[in-house]
PDB file of N, CA, C and O in Angstrom:
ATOM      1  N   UNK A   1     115.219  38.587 106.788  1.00  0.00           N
ATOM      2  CA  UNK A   1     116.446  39.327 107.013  1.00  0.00           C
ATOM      3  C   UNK A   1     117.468  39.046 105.899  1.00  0.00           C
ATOM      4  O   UNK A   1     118.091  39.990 105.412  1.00  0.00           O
ATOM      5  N   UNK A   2     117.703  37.534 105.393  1.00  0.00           N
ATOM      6  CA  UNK A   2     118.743  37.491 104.482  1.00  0.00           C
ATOM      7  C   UNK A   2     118.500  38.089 103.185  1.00  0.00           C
ATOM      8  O   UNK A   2     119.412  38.538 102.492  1.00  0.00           O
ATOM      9  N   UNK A   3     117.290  38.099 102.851  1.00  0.00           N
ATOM     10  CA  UNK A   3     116.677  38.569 101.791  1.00  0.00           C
ATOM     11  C   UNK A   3     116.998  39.877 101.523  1.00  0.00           C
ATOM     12  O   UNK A   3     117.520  40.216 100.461  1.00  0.00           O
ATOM     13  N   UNK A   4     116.633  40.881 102.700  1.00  0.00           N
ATOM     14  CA  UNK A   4     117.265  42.371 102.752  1.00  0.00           C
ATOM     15  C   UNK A   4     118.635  42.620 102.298  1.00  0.00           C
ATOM     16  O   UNK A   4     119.053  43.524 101.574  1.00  0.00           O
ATOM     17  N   UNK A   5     119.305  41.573 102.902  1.00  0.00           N
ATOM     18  CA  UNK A   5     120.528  41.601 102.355  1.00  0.00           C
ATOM     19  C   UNK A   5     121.087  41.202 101.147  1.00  0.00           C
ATOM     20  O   UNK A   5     122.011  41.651 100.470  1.00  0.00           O
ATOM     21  N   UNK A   6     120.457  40.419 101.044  1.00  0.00           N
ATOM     22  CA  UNK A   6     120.746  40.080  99.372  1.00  0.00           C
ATOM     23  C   UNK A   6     119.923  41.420  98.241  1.00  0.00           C
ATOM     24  O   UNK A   6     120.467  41.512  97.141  1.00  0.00           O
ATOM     25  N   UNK A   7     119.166  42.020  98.396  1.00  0.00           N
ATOM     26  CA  UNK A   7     118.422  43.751  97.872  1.00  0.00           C
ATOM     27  C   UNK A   7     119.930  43.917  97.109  1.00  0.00           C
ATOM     28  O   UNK A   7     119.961  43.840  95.881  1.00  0.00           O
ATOM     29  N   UNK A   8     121.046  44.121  97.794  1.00  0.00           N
ATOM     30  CA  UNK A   8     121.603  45.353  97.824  1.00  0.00           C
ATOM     31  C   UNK A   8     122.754  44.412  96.610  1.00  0.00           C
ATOM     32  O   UNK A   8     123.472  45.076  95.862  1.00  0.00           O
ATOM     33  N   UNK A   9     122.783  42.944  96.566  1.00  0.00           N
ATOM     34  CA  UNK A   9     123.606  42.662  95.547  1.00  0.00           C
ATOM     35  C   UNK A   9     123.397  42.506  94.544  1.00  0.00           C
ATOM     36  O   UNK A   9     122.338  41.925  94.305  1.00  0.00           O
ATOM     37  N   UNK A  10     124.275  42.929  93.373  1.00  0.00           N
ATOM     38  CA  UNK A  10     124.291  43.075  91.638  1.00  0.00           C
ATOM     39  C   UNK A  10     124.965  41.673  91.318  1.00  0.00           C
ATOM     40  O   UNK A  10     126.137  41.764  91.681  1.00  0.00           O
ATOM     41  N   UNK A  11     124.705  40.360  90.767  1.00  0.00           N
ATOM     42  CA  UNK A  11     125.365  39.370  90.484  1.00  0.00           C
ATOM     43  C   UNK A  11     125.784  39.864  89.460  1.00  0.00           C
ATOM     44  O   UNK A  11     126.978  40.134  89.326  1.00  0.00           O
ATOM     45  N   UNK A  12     124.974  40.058  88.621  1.00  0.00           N
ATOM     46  CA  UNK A  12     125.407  40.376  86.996  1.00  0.00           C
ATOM     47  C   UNK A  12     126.988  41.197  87.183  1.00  0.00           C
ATOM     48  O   UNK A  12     127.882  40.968  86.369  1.00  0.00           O
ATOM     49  N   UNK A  13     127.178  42.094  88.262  1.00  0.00           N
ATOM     50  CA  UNK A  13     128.349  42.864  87.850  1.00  0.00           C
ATOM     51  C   UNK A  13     129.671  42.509  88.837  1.00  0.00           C
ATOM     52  O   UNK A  13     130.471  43.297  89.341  1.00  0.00           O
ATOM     53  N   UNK A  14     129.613  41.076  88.928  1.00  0.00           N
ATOM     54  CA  UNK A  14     130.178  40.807  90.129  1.00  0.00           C
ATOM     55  C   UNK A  14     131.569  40.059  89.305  1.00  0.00           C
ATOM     56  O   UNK A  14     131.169  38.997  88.827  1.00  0.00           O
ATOM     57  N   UNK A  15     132.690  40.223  89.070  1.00  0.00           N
ATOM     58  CA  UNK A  15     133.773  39.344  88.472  1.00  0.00           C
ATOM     59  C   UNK A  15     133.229  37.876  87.508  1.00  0.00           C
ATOM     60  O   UNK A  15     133.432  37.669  86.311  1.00  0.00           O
ATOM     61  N   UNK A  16     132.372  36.861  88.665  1.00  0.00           N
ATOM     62  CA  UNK A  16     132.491  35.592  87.657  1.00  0.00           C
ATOM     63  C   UNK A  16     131.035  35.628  88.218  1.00  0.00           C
ATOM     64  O   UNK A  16     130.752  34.609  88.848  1.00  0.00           O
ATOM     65  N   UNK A  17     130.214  36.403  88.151  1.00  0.00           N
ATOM     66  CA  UNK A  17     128.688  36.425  88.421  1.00  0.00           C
ATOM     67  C   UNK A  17     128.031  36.101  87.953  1.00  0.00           C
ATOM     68  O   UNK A  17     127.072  35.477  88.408  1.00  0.00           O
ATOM     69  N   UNK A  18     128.361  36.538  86.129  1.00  0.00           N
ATOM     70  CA  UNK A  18     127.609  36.590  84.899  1.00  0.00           C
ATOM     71  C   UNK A  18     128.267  37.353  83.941  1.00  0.00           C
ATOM     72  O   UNK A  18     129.308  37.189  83.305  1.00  0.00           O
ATOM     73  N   UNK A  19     127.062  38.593  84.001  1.00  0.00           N
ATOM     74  CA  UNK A  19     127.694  39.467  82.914  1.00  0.00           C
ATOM     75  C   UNK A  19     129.377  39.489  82.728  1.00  0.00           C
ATOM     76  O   UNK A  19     129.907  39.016  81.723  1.00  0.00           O
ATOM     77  N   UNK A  20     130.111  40.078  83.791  1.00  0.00           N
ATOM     78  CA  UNK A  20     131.270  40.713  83.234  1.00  0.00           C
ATOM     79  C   UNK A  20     131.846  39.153  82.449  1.00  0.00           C
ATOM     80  O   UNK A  20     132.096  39.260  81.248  1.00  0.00           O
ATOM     81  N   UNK A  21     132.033  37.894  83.025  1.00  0.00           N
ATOM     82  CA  UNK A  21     132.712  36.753  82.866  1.00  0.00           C
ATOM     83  C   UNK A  21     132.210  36.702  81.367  1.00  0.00           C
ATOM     84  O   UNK A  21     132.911  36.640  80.357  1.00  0.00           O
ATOM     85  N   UNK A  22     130.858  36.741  81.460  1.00  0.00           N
ATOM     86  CA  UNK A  22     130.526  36.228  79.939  1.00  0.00           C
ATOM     87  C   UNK A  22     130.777  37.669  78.658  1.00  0.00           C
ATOM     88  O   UNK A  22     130.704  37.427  77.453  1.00  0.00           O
ATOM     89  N   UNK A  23     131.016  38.855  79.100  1.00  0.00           N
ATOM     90  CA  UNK A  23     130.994  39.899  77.781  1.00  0.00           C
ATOM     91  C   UNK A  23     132.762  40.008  77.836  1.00  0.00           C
ATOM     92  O   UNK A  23     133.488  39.343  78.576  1.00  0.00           O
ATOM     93  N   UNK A  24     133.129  40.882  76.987  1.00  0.00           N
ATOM     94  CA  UNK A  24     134.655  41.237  76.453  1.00  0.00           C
ATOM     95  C   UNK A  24     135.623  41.093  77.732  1.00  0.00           C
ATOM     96  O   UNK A  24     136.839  41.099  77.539  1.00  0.00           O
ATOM     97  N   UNK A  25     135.082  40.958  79.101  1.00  0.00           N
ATOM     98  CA  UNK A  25     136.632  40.772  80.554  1.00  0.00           C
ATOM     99  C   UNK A  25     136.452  39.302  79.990  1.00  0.00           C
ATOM    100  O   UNK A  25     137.539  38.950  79.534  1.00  0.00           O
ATOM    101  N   UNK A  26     135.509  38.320  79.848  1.00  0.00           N
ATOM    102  CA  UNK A  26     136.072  37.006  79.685  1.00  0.00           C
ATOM    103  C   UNK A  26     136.380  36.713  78.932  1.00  0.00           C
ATOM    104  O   UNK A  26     136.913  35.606  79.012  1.00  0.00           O
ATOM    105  N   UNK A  27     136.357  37.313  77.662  1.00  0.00           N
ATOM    106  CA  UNK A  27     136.592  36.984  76.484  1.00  0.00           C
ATOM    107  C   UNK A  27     138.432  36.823  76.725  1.00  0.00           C
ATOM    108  O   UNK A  27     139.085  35.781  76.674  1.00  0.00           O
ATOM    109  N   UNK A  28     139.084  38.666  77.073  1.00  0.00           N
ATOM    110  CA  UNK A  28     140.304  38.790  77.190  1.00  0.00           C
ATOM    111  C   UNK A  28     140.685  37.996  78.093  1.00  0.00           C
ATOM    112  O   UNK A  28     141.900  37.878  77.934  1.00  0.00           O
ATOM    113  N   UNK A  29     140.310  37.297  79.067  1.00  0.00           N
ATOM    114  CA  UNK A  29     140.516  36.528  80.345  1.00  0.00           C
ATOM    115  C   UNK A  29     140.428  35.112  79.958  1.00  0.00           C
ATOM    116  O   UNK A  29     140.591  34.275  80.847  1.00  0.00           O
ATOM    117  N   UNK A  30     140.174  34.697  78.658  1.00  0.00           N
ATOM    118  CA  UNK A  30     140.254  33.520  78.639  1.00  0.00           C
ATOM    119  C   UNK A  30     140.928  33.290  77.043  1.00  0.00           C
ATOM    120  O   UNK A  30     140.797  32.235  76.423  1.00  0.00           O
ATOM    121  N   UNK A  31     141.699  34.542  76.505  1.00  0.00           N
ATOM    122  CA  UNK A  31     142.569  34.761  75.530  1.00  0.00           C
ATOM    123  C   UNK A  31     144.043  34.984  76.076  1.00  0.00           C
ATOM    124  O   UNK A  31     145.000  34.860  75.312  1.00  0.00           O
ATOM    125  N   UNK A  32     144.183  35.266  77.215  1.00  0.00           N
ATOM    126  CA  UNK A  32     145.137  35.802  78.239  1.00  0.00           C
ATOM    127  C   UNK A  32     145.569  34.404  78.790  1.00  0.00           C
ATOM    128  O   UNK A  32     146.690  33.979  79.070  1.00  0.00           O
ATOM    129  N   UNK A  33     144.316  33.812  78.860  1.00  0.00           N
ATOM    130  CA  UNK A  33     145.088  32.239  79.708  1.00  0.00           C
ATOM    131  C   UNK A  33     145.794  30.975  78.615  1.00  0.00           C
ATOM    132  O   UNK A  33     146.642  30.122  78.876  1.00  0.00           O
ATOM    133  N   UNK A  34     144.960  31.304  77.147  1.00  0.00           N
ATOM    134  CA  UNK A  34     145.528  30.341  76.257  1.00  0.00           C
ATOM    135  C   UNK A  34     146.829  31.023  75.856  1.00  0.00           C
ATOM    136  O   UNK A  34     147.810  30.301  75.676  1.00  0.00           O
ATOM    137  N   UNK A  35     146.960  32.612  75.666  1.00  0.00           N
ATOM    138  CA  UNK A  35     148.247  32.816  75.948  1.00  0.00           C
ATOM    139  C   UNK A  35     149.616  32.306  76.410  1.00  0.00           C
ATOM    140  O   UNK A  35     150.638  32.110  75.754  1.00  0.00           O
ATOM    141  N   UNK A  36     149.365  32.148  77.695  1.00  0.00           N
ATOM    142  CA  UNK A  36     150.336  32.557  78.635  1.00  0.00           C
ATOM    143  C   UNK A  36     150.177  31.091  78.606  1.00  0.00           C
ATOM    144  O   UNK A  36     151.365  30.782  78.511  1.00  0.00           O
ATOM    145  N   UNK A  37     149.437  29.807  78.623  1.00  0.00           N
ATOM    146  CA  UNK A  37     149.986  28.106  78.623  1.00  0.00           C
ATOM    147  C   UNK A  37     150.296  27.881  77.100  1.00  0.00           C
ATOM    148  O   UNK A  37     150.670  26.736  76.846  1.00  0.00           O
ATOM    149  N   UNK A  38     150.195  28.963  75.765  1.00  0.00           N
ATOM    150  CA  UNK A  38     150.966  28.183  75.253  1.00  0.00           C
ATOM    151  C   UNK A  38     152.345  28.717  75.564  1.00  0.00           C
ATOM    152  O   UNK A  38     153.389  28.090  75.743  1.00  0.00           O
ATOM    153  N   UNK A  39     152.144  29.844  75.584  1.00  0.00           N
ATOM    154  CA  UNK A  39     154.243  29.573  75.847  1.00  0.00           C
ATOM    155  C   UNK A  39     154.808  29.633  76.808  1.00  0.00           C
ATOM    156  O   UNK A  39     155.996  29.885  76.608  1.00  0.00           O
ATOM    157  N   UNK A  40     154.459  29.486  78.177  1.00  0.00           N
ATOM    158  CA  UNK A  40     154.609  28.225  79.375  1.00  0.00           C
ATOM    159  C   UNK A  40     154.816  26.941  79.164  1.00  0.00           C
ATOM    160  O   UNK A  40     155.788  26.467  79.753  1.00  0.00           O
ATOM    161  N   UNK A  41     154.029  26.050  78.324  1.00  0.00           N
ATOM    162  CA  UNK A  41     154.320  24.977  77.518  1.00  0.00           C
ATOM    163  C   UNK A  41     155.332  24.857  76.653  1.00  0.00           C
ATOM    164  O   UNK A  41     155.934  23.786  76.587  1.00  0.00           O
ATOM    165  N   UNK A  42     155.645  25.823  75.937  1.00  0.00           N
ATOM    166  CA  UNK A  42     156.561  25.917  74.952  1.00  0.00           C
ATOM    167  C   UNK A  42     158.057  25.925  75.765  1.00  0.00           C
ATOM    168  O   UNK A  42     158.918  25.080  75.518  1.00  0.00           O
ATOM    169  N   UNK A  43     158.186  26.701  76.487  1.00  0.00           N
ATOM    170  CA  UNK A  43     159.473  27.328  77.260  1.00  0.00           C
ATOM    171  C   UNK A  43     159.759  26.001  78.099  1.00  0.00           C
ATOM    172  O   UNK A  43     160.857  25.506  78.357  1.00  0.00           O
ATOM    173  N   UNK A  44     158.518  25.564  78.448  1.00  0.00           N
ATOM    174  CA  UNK A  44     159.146  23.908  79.744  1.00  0.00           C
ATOM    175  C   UNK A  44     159.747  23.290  78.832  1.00  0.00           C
ATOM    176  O   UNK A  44     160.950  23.114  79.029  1.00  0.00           O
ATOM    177  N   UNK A  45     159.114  22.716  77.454  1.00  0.00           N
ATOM    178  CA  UNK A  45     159.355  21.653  76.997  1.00  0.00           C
ATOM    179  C   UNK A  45     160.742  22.129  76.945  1.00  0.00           C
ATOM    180  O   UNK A  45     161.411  21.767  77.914  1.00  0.00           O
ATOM    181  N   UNK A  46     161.445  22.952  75.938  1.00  0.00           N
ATOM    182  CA  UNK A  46     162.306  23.569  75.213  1.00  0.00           C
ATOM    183  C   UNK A  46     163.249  23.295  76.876  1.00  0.00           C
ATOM    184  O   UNK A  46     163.823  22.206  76.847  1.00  0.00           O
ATOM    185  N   UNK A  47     163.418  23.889  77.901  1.00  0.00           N
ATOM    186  CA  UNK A  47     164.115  23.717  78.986  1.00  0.00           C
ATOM    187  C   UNK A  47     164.188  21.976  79.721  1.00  0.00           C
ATOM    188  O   UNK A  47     165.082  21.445  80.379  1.00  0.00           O
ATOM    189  N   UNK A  48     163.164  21.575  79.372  1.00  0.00           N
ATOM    190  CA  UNK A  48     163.444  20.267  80.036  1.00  0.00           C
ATOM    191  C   UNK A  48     163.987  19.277  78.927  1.00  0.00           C
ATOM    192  O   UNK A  48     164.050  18.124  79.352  1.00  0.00           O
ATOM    193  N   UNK A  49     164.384  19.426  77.652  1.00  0.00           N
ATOM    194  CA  UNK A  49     164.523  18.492  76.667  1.00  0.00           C
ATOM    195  C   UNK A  49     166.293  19.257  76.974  1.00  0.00           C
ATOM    196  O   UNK A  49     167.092  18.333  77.126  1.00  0.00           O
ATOM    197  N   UNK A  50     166.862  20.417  77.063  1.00  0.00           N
ATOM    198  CA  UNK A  50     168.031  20.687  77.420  1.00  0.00           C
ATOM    199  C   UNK A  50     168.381  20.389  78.576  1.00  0.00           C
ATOM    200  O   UNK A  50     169.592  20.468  78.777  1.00  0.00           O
ATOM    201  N   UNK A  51     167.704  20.050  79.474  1.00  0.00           N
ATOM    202  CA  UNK A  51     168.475  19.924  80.838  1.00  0.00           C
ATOM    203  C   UNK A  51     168.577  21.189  81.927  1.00  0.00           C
ATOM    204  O   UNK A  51     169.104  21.193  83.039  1.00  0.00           O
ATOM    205  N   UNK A  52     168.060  21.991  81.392  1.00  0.00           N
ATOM    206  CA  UNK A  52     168.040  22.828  81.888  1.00  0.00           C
ATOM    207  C   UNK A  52     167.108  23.328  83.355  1.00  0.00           C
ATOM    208  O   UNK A  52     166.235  24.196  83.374  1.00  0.00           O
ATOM    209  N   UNK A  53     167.576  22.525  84.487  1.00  0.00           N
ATOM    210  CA  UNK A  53     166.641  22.810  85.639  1.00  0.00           C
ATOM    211  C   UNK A  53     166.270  24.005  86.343  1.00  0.00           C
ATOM    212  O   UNK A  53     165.159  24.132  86.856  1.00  0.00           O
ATOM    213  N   UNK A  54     167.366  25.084  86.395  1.00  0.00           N
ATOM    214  CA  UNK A  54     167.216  26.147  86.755  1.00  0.00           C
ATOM    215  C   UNK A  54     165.975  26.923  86.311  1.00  0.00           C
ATOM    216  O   UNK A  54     165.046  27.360  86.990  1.00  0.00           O
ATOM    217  N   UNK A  55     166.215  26.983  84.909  1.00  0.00           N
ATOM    218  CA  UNK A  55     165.311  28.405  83.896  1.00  0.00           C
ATOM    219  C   UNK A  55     164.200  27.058  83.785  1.00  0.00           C
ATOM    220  O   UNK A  55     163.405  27.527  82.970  1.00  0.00           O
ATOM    221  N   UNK A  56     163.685  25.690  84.114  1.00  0.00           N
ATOM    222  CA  UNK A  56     162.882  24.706  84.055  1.00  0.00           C
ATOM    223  C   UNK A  56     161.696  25.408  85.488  1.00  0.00           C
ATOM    224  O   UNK A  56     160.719  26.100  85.198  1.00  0.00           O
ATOM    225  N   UNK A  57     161.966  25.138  86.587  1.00  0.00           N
ATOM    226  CA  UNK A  57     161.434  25.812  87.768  1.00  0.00           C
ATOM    227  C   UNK A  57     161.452  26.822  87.919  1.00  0.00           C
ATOM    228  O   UNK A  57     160.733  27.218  88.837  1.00  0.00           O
ATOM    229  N   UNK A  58     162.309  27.936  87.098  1.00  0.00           N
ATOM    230  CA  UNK A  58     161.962  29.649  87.041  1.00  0.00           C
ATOM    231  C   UNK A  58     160.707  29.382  86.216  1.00  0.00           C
ATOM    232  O   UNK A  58     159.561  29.550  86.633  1.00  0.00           O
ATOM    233  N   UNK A  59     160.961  29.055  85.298  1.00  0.00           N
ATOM    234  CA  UNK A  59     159.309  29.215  84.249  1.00  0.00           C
ATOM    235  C   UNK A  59     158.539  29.108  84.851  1.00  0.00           C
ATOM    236  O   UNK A  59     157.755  29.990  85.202  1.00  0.00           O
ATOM    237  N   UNK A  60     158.541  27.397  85.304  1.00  0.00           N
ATOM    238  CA  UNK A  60     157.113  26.879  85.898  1.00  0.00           C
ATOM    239  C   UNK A  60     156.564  27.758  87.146  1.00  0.00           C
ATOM    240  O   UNK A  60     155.384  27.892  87.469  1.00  0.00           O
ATOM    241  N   UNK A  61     157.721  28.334  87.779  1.00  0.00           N
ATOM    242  CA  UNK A  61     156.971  29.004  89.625  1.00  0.00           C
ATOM    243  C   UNK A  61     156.519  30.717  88.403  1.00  0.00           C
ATOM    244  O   UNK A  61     155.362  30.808  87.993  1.00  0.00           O
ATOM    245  N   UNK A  62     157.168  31.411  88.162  1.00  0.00           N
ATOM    246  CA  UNK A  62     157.606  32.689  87.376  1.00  0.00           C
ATOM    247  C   UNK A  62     156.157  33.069  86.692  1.00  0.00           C
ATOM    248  O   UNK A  62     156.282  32.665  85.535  1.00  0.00           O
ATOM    249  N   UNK A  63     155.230  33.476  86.788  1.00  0.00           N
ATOM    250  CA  UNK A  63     154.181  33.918  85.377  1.00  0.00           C
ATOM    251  C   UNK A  63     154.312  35.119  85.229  1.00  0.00           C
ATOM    252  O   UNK A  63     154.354  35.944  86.141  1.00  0.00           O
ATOM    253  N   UNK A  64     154.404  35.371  83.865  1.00  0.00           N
ATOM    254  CA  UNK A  64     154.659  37.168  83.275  1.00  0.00           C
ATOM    255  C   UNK A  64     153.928  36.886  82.383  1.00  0.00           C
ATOM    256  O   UNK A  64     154.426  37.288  81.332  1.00  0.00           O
ATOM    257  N   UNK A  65     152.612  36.204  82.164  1.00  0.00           N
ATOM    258  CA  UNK A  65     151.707  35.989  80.838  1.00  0.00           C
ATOM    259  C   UNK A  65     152.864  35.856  79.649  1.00  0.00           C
ATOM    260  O   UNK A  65     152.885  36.470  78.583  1.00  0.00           O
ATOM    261  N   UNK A  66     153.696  35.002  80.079  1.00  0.00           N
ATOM    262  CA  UNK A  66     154.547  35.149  78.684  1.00  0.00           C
ATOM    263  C   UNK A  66     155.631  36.103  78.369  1.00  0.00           C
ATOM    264  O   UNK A  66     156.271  36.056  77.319  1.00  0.00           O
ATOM    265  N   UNK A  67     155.775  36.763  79.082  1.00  0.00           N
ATOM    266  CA  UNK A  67     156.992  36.910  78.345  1.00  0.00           C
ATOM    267  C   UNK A  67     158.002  36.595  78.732  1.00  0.00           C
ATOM    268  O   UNK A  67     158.727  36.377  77.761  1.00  0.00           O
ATOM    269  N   UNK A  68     158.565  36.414  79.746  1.00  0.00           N
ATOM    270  CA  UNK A  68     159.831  35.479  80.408  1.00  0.00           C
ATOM    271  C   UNK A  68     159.879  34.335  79.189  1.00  0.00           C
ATOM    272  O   UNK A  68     160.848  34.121  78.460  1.00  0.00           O
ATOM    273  N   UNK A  69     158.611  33.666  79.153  1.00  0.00           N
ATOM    274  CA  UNK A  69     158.972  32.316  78.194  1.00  0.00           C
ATOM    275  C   UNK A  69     159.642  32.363  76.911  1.00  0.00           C
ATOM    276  O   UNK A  69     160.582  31.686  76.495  1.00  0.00           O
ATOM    277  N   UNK A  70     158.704  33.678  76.135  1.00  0.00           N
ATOM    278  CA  UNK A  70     159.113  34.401  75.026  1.00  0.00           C
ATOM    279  C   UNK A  70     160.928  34.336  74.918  1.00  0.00           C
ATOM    280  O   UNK A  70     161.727  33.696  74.235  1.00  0.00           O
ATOM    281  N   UNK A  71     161.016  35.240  75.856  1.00  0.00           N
ATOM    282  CA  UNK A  71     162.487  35.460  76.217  1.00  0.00           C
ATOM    283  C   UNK A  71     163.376  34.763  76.281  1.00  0.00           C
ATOM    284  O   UNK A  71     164.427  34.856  75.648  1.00  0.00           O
ATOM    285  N   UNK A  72     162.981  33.719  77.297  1.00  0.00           N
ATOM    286  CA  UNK A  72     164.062  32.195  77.602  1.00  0.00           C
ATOM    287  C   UNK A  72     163.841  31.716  75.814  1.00  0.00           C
ATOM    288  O   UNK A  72     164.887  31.387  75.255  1.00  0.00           O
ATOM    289  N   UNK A  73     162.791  31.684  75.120  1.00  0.00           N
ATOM    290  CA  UNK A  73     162.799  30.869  74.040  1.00  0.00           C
ATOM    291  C   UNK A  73     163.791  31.285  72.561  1.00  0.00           C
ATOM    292  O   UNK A  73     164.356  30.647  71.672  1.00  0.00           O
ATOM    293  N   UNK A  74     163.574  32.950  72.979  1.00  0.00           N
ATOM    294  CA  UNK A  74     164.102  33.588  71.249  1.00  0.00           C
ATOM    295  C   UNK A  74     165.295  34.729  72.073  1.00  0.00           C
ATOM    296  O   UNK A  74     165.680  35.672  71.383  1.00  0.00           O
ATOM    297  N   UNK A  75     165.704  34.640  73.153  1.00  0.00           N
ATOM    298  CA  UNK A  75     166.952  35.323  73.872  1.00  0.00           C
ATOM    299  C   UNK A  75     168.130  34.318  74.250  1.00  0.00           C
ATOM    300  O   UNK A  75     169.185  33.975  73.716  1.00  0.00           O
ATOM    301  N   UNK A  76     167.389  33.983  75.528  1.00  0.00           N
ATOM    302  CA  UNK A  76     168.735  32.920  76.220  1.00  0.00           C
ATOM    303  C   UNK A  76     169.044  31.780  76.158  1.00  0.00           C
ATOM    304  O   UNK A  76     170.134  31.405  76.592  1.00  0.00           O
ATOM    305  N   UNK A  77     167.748  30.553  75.343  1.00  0.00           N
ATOM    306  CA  UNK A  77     168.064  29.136  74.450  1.00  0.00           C
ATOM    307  C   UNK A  77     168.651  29.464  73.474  1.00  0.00           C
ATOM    308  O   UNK A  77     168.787  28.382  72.905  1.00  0.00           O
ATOM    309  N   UNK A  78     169.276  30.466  72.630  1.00  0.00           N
ATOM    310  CA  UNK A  78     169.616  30.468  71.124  1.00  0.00           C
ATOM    311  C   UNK A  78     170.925  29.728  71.918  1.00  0.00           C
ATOM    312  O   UNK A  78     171.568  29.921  72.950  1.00  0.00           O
ATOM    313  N   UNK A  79     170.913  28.540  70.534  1.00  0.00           N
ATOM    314  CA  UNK A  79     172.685  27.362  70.618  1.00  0.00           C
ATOM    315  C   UNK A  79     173.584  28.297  70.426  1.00  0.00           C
ATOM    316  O   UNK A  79     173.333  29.234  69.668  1.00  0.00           O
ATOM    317  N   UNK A  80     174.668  28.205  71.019  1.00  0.00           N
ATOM    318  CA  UNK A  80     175.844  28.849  70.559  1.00  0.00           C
ATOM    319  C   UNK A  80     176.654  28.466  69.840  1.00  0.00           C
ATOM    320  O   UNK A  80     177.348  27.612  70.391  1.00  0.00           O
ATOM    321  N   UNK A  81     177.112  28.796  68.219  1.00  0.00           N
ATOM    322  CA  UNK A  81     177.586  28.599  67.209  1.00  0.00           C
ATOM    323  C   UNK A  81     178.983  28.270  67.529  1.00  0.00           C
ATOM    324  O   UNK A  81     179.628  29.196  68.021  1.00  0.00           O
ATOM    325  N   UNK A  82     179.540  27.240  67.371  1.00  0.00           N
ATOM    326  CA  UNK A  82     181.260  26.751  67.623  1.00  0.00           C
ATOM    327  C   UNK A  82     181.927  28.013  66.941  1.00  0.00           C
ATOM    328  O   UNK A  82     181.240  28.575  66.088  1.00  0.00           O
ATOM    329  N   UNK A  83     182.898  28.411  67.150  1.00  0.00           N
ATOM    330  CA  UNK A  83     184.041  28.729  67.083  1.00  0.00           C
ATOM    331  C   UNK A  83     184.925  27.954  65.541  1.00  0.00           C
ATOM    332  O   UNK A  83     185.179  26.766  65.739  1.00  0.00           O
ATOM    333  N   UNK A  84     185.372  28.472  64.153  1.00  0.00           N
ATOM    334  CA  UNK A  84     185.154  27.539  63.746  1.00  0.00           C
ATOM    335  C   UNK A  84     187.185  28.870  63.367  1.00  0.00           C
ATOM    336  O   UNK A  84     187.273  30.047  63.019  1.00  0.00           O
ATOM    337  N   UNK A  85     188.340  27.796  63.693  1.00  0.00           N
ATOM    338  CA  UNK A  85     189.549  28.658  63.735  1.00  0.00           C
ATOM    339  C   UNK A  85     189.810  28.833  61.992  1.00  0.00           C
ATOM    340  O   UNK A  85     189.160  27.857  61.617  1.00  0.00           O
ATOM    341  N   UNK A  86     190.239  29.333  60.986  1.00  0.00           N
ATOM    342  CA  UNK A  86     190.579  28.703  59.540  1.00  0.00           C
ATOM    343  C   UNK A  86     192.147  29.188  59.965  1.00  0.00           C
ATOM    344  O   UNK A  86     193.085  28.988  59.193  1.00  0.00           O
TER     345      UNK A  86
END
């Protein structure tokens, strides 16, 4: 009986079966993940070396493959230049 049932399944085409994991979905699926931890990594450090706890636990809970981090890194960390009166 289990056997019958097993007839009817394709491993090869199953998400992490075989095939798809190992041809071009895993490829992008495991280009997508070094992605998105390096600049997850990038954005913590950069927030926790400022003090910054808020945008620290938005990152870490938050995944947008990156771009939130992007953002916090080259948008809303830029220092703000003093005021300089002559």
């Amino acid at each position: 009986m289990m056997q019958n049932m097993m007839q009817g399944w394709n491993f090869y085409n199953m998400p992490f079966g075989g095939g798809w994991f190992t041809g071009m979905g895993g490829t992008f699926f495991l280009v997508l993940i070094a992605w998105s931890l390096y600049w997850k990594g990038m954005a913590l450090w950069h927030a926790a070396r400022r003090g910054e706890t808020v945008w620290f636990v938005a990152l870490l809970v938050i995944n947008t493959v990156g771009i939130l981090e992007i953002l916090y890194l080259y948008v809303f960390s830029q220092k703000q230049h003093p005021v300089h009166d002559k």
